[in-house]
VOBA-261796 format. One record per residue (C-alpha): residue number from 1; residue in one letter; x negated, y, z negated. Coordinates in pm, whole numbers. Layout:
BEGIN
@n:NUM	res:a	xx:X	yy:Y	zz:Z .
...
END
This chain:
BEGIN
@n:1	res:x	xx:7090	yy:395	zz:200 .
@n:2	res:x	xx:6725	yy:375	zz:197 .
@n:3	res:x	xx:6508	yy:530	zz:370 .
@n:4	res:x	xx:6124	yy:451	zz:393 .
@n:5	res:x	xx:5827	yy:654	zz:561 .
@n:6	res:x	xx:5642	yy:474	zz:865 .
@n:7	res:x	xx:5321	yy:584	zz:1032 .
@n:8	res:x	xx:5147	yy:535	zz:1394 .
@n:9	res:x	xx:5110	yy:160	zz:1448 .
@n:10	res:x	xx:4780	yy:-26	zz:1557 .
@n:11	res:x	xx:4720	yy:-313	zz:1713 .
@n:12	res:x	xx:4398	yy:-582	zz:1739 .
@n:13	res:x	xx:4024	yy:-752	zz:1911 .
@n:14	res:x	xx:3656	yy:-846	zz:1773 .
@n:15	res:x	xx:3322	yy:-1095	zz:1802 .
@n:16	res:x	xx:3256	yy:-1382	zz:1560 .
@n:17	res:x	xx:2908	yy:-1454	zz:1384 .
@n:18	res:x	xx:2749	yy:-1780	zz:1222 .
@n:19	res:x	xx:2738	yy:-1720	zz:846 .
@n:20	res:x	xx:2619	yy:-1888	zz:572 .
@n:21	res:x	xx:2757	yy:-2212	zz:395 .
@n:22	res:x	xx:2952	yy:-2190	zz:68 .
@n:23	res:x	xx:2924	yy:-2466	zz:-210 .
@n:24	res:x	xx:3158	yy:-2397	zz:-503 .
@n:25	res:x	xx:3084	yy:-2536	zz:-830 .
@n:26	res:x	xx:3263	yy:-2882	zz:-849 .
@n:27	res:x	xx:3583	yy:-2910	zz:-1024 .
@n:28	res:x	xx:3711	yy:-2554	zz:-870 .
@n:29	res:x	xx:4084	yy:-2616	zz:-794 .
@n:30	res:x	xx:4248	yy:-2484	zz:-466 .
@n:31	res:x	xx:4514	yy:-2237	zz:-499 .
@n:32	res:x	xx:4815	yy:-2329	zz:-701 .
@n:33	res:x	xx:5134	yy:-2244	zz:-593 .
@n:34	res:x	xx:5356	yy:-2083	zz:-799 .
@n:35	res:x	xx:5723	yy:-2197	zz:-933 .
@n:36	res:x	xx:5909	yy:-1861	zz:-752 .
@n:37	res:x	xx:5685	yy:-1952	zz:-417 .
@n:38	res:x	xx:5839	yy:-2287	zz:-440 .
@n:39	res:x	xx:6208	yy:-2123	zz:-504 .
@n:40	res:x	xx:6177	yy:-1880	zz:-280 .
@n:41	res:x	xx:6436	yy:-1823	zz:21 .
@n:42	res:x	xx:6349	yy:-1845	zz:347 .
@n:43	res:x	xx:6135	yy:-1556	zz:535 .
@n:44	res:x	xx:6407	yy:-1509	zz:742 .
@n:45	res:x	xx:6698	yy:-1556	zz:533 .
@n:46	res:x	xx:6846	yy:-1205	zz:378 .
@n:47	res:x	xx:6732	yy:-1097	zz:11 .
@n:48	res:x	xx:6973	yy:-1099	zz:-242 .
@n:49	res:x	xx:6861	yy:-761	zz:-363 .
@n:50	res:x	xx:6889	yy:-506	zz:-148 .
@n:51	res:x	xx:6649	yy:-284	zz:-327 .
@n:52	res:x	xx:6375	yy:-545	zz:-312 .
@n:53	res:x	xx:6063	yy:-467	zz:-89 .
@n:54	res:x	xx:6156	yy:-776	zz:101 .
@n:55	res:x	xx:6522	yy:-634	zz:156 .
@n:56	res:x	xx:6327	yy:-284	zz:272 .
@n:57	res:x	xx:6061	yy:-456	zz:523 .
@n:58	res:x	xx:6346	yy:-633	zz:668 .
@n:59	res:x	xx:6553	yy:-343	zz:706 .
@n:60	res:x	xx:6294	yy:-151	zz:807 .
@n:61	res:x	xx:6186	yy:-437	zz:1099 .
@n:62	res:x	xx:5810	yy:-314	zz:958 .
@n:63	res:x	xx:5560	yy:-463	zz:677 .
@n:64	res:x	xx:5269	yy:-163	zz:628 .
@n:65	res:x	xx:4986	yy:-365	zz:589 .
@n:66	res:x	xx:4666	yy:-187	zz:441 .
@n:67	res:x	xx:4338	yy:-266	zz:561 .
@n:68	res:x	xx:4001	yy:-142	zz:598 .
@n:69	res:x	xx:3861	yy:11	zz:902 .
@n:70	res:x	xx:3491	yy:-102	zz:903 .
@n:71	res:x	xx:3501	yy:-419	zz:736 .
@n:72	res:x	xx:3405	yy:-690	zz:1014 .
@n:73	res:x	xx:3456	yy:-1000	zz:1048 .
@n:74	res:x	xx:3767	yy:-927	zz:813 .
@n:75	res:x	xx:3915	yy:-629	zz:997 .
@n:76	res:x	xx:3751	yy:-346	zz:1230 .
@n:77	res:x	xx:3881	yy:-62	zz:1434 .
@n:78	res:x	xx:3816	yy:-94	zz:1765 .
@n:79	res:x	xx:3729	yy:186	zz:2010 .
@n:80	res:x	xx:4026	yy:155	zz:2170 .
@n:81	res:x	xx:4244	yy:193	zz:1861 .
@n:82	res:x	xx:4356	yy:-119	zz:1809 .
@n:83	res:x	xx:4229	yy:-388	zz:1527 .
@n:84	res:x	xx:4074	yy:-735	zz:1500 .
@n:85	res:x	xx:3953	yy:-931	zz:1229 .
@n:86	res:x	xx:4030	yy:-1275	zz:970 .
@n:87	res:x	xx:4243	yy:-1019	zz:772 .
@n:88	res:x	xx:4443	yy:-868	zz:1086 .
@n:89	res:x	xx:4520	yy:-1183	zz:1230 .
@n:90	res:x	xx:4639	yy:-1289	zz:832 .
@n:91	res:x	xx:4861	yy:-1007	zz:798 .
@n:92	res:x	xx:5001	yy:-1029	zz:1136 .
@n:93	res:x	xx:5097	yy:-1417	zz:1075 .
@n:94	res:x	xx:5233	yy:-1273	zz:734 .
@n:95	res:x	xx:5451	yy:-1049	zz:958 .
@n:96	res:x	xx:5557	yy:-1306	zz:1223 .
@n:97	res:x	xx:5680	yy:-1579	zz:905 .
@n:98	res:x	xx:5879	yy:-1226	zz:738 .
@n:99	res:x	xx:5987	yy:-1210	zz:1113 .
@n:100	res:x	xx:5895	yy:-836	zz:1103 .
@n:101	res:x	xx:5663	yy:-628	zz:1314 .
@n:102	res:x	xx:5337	yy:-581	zz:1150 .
@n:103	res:x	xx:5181	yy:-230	zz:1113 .
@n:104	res:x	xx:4805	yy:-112	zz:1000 .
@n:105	res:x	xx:4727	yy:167	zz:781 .
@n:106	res:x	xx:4366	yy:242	zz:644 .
@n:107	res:x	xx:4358	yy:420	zz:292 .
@n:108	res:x	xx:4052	yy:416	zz:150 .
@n:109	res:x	xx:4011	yy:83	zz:-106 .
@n:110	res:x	xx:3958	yy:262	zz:-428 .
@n:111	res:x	xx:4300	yy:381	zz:-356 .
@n:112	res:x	xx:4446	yy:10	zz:-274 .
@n:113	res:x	xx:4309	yy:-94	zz:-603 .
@n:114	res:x	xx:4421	yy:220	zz:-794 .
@n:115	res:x	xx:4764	yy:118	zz:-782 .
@n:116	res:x	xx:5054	yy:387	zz:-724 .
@n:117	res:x	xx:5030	yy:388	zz:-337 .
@n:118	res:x	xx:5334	yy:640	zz:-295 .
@n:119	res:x	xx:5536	yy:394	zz:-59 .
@n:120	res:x	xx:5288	yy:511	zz:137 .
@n:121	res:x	xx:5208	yy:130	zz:290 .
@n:122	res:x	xx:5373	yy:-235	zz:138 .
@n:123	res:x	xx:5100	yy:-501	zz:133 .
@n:124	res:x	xx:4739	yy:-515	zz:87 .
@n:125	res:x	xx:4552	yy:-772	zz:286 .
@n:126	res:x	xx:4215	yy:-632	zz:240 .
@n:127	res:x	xx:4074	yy:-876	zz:90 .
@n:128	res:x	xx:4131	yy:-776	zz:-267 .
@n:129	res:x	xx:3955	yy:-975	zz:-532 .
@n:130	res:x	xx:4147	yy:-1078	zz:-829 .
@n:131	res:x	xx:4055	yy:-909	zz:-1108 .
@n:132	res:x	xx:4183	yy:-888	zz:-1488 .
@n:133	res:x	xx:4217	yy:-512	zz:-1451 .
@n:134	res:x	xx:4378	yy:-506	zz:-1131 .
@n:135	res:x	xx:4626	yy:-753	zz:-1215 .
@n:136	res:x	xx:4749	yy:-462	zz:-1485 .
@n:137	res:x	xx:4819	yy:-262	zz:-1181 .
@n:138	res:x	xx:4869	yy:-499	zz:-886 .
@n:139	res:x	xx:5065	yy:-797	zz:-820 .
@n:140	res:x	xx:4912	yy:-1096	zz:-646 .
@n:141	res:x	xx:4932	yy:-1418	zz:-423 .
@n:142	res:x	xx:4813	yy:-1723	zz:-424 .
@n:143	res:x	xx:4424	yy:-1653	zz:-268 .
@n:144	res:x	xx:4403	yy:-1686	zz:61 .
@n:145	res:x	xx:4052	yy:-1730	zz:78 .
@n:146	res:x	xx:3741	yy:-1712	zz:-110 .
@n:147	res:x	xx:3423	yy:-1538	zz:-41 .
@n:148	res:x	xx:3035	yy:-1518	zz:-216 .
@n:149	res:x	xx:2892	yy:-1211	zz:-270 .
@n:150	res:x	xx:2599	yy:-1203	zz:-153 .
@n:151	res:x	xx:2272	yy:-977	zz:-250 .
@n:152	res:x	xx:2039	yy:-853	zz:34 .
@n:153	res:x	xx:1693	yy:-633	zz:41 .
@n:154	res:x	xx:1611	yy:-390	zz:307 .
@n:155	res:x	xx:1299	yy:-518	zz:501 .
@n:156	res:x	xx:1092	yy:-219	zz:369 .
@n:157	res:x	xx:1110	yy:-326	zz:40 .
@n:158	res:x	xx:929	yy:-637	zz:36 .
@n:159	res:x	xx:1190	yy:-789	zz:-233 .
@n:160	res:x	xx:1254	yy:-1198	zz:-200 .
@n:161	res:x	xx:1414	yy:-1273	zz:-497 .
@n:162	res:x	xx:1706	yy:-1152	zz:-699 .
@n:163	res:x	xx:1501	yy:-1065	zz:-971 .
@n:164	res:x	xx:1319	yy:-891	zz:-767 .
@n:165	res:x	xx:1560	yy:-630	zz:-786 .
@n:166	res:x	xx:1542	yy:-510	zz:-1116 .
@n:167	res:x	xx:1509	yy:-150	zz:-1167 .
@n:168	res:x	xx:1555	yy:-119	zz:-839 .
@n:169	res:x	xx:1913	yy:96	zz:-647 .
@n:170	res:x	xx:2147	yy:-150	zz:-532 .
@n:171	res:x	xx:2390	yy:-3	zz:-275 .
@n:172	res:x	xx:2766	yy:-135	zz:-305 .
@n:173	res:x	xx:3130	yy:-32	zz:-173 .
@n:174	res:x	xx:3323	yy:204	zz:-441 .
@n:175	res:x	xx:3570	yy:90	zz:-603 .
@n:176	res:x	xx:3486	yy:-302	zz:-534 .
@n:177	res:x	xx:3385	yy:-572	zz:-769 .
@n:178	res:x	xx:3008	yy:-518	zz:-655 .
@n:179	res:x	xx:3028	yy:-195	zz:-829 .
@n:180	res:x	xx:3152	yy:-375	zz:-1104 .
@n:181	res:x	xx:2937	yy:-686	zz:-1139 .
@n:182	res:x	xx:2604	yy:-400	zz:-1152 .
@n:183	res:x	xx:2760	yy:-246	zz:-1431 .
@n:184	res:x	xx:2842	yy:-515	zz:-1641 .
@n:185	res:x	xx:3225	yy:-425	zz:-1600 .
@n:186	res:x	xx:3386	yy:-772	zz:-1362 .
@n:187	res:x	xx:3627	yy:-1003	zz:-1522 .
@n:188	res:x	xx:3723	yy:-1207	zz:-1255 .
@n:189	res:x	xx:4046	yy:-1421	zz:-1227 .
@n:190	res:x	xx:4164	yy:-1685	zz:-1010 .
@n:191	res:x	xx:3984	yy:-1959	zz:-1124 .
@n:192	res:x	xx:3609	yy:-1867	zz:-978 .
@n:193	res:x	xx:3281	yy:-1957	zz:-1168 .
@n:194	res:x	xx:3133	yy:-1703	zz:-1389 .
@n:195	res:x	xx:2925	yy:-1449	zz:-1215 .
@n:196	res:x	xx:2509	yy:-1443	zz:-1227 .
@n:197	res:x	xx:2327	yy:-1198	zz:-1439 .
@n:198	res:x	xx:2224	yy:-881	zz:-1325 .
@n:199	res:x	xx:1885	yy:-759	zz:-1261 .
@n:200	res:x	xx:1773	yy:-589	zz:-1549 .
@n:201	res:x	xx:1776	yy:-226	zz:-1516 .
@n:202	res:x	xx:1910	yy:-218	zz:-1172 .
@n:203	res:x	xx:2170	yy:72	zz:-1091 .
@n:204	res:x	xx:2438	yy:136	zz:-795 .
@n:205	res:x	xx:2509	yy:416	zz:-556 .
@n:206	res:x	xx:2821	yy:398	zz:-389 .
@n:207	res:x	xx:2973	yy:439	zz:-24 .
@n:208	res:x	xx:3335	yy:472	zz:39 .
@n:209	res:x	xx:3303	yy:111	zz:223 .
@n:210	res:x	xx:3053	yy:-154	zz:207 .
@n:211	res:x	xx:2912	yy:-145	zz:543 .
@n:212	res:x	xx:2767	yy:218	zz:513 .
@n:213	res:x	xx:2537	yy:89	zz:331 .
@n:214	res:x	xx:2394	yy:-93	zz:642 .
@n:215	res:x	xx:2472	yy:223	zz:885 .
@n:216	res:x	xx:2224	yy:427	zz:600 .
@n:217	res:x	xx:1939	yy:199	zz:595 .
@n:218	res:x	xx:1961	yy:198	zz:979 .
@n:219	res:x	xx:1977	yy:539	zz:1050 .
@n:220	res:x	xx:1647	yy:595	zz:863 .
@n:221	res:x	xx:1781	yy:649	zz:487 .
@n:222	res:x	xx:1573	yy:451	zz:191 .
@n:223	res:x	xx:1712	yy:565	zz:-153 .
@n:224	res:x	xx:1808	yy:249	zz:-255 .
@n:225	res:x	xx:1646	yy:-165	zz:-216 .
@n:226	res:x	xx:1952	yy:-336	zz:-225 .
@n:227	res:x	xx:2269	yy:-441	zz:-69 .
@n:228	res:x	xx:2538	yy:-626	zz:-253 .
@n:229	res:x	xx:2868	yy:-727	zz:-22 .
@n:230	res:x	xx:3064	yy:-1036	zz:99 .
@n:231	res:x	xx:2829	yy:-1302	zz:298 .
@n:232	res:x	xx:3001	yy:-1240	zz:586 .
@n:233	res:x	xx:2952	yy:-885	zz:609 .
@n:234	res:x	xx:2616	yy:-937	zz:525 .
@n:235	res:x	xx:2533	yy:-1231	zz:765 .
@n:236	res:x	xx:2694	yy:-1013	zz:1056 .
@n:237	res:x	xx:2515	yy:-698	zz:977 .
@n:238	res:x	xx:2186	yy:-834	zz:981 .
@n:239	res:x	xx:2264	yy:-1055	zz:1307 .
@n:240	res:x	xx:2338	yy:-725	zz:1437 .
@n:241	res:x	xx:2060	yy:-577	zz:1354 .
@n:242	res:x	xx:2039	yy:-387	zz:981 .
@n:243	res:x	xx:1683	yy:-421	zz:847 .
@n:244	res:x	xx:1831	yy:-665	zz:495 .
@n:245	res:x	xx:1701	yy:-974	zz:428 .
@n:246	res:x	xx:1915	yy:-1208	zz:191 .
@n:247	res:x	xx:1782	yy:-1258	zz:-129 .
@n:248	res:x	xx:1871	yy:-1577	zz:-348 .
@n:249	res:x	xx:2208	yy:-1705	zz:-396 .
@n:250	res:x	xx:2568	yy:-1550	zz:-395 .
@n:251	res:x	xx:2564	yy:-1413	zz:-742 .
@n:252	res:x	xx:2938	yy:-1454	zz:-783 .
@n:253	res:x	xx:3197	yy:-1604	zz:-576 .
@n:254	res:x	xx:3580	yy:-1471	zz:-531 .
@n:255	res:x	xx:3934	yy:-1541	zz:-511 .
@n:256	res:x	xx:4073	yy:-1285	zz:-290 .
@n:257	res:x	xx:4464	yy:-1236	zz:-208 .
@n:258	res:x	xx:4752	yy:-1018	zz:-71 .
@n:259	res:x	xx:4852	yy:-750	zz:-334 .
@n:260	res:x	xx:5165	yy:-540	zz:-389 .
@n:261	res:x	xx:5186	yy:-219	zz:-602 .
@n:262	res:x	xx:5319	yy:-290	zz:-955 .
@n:263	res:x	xx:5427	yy:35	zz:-937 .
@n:264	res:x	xx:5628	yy:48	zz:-641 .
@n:265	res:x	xx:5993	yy:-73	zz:-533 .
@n:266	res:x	xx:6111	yy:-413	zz:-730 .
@n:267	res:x	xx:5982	yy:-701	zz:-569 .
@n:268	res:x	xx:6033	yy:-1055	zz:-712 .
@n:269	res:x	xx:6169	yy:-1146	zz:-363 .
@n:270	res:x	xx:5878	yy:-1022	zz:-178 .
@n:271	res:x	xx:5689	yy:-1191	zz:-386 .
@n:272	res:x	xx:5808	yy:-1512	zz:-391 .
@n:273	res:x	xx:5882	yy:-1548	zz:10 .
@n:274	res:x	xx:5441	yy:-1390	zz:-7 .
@n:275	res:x	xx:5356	yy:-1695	zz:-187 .
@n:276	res:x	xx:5531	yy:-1912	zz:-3 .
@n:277	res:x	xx:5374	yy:-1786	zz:330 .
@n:278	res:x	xx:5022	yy:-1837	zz:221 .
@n:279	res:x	xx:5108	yy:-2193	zz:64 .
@n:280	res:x	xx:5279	yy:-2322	zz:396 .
@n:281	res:x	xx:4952	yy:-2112	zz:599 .
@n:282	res:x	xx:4672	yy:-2341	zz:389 .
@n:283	res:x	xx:4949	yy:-2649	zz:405 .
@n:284	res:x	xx:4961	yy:-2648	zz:798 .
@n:285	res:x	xx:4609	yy:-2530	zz:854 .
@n:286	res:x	xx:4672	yy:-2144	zz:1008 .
@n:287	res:x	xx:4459	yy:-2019	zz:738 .
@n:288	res:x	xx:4149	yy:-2307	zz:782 .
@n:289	res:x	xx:4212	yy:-2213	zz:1183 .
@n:290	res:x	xx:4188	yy:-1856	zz:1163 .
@n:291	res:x	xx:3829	yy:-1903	zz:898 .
@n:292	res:x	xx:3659	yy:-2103	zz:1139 .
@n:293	res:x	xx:3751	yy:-1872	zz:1417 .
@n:294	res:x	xx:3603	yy:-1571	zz:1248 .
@n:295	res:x	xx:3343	yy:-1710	zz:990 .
@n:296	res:x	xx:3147	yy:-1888	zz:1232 .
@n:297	res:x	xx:3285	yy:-2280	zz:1183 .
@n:298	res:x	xx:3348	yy:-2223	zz:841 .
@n:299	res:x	xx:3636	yy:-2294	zz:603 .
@n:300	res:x	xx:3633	yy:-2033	zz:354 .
@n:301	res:x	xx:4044	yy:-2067	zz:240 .
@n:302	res:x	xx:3941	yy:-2368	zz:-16 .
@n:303	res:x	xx:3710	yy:-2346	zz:-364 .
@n:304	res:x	xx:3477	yy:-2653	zz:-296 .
END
């Protein structure tokens, strides 16, 4: 028999923002879908294996979906415990098509990326950029969406371009591909342009998530100029009130997707009934439906 470790469930609520528009180079291809998504069983048919993840989620009656807490519009913690967000309402729809019961937990990304969660959650829909590296420790879907990164300048600065930036501290999640990009270290995958060039000279600092960053300027902190995240976060933080400014345009753009721990229980099945999921979501719309509901208007699941 096996037996698998659960933890307090979570439910869901939020407001939406306007953001910004995203033009993708042209000739960027939408999402392929991959042979085993197109093979795969259906998400409520039995697995074949019954030490595939998909054999334990179904058992189970659970998928442990990891998140982050403070990462609006894609997922936030409400006061009241529960969650809401683009990437809650994804997960849960992954849940309904697995015809399972979908449950939150909030490790910290750097450990999501790291690989080797412990069975200690199933499924990452954080969204998790694809990544050369990561895909040495993590398994991926087809993206779900895609989303620019976006520079911003505190107000105090004075900074209006991106080149205004160099030398200067640029303040980035840990862990996350804006960390990367600064220090000359991102090799994306998943079919996105090539990223910008850094600022010459400029460094990071880190916070465990990318909207600290936002929370430090506005509580009175000014050790750094900068602010590199996803638009979205961006665009909502300073319609809520964080003294940034954007500054030029996204300097990369990425695919982001579900992930599963290379490291964990087999999981070809999974796999294959995951990418199925998100193909039939962008096929019948679910995942243009929930992007305009949270990102303002806009469709976000395609590369234009």
């Amino acid at each position: 028999m096996v037996f698998r470790r659960h933890s307090t469930f979570l439910t869901v609520a939020m407001s939406v923002t306007a953001l910004m528009a995203v033009a993708f180079p042209a000739g960027a291809q939408s999402p392929a879908v991959s042979p085993a998504a197109s093979a795969a069983v259906g998400a409520s048919a039995p697995a074949a294996d019954p030490n595939d993840l998909l054999a334990l989620v179904k058992q189970a009656g659970i998928l442990r979906v990891s998140i982050e807490p403070a990462y609006p519009p894609q997922s936030q913690l409400m006061p009241d415990g529960t969650f809401q967000g683009f990437n809650v309402d994804v997960a849960n729809e992954i849940g309904k098509r697995l015809g399972v019961t979908t449950q939150f937990e909030t490790p910290t990304f750097d450990a999501v990326v790291a690989g080797g969660w412990a069975d200690r959650w199933d499924l990452s829909v954080g969204s998790v950029t694809i990544t050369q590296p990561r895909e040495q420790l993590l398994d991926f879907s087809p993206p779900y969406y895609y989303n620019p990164a976006q520079m911003a300048a505190t107000t105090s600065s004075g900074i209006t371009t991106l080149d205004g930036l160099a030398g200067q501290v640029i303040c980035v999640g840990a862990a996350t591909t804006y960390f990367d990009w600064i220090n000359g270290n991102l090799v994306l995958a998943g079919g996105v342009p090539a990223p910008a060039a850094v600022p010459a000279g400029a460094t990071a600092t880190t916070f465990a998530t990318d909207t600290d960053c936002a929370a430090a300027i506005s509580g009175g902190r000014n050790e750094f100029a900068g602010w590199l995240s996803a638009s979205p976060t961006i665009d909502l933080s300073i319609k809520s009130g964080a003294p940034f400014v954007t500054v030029g345009d996204p300097v990369f753009y990425e695919a982001l997707a579900a992930a599963v721990d290379k490291a964990g229980p087999p999981h070809a099945e999974f796999m294959a009934a995951l990418d199925s999921i998100i193909a039939d979501m962008h096929t019948d719309g679910t995942l243009s439906t929930l992007s305009k509901k949270w990102f303002g208007g806009l469709d976000l699941t395609v590369a234009k």
